[in-house]
C-alpha positions in Angstrom: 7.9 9.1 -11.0 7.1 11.0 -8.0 8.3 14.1 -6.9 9.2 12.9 -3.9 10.9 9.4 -4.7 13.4 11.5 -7.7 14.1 13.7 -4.5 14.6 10.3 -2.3 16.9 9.1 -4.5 19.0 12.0 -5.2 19.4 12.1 -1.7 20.4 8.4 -0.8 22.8 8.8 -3.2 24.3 12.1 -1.2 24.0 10.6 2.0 26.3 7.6 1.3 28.6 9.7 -0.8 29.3 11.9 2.5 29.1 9.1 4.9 32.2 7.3 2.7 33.8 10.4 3.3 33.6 9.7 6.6 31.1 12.8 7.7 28.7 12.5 10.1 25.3 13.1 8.1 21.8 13.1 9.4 18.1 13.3 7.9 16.0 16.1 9.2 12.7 14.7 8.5 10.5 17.8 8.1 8.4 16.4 4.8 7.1 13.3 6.8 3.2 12.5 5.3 1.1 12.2 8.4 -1.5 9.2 8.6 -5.1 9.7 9.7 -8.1 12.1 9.4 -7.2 16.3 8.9 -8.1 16.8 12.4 -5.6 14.0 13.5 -3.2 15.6 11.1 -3.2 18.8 12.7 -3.4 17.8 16.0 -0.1 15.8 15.3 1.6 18.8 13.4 0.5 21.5 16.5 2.5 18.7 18.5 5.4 17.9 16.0 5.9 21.9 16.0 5.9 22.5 19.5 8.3 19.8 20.1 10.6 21.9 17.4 9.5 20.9 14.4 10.6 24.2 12.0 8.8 23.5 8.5 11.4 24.8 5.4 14.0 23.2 7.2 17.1 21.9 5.2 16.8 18.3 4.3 20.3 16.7 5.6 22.7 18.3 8.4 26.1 17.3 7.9 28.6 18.0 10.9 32.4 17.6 10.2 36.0 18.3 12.6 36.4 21.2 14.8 32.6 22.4 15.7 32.3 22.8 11.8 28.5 22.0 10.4 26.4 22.3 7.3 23.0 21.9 6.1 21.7 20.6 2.9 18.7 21.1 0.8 18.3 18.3 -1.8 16.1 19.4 -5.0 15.7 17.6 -8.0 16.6 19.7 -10.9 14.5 22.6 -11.4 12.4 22.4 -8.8 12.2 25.6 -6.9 12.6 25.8 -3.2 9.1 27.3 -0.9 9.1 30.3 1.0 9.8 28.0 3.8 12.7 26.9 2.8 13.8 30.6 1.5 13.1 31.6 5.0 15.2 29.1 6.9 18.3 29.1 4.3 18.3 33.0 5.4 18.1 32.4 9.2 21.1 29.6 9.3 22.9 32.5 6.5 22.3 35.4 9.1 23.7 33.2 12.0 27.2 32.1 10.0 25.8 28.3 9.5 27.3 26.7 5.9 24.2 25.6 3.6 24.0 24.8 0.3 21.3 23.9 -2.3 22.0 20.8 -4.3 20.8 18.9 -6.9 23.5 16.6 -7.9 27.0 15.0 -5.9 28.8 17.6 -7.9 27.0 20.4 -6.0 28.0 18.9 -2.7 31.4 18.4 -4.0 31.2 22.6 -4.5 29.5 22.9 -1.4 31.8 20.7 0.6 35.0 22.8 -1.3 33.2 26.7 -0.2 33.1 25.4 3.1 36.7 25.1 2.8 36.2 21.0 4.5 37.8 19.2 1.5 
């Protein structure tokens, strides 16, 4: 199986687990596959990027009570995280934001618990 689709489900799976706990979740789609030629592909990633796109991004933000939010990156097990994604868990770190690297419910459990929301 795919990279990707171990990572999908591993992710569906978190996102209802936190939406039955009633938080508001939401995909940040930043490892979209864009359609069409390599020119059409950069031409549509200079535009994604100007309109905010930040490559590395986390994978799920998660916003809870109180002005309280969080930002998940969903791995499968073992895989490593890019410098991208280094980078940005550093910059949300350095501006107080909550993030947590996960790989299972269990880690979002121990991320949700550090957080001090459950």
């Amino acid at each position: 199986m795919a990279r990707q689709y171990v990572e999908h489900g591993i992710q569906s799976l978190i996102v209802d687990y936190l939406l039955k706990r009633q938080f508001f979740v939401f995909a940040i789609p930043n490892g979209a596959h864009l359609a069409g030629t390599r020119i059409d592909r950069a031409k549509k990633m200079a535009r994604l990027k100007k309109e905010g796109l930040r490559t590395g991004m986390m994978d799920l933000g998660v916003l809870h009570t109180g002005n309280r939010s969080g930002f998940i990156e969903v791995k499968k097990p073992g895989e490593p995280r890019s410098a991208e994604q280094i980078w940005c868990a550093g910059a949300l770190h350095d501006r107080g934001q909550n993030y947590a690297l996960v790989e299972s419910i269990e880690d979002v459990d121990a991320a949700l618990k550090a957080w001090g929301w459950i």
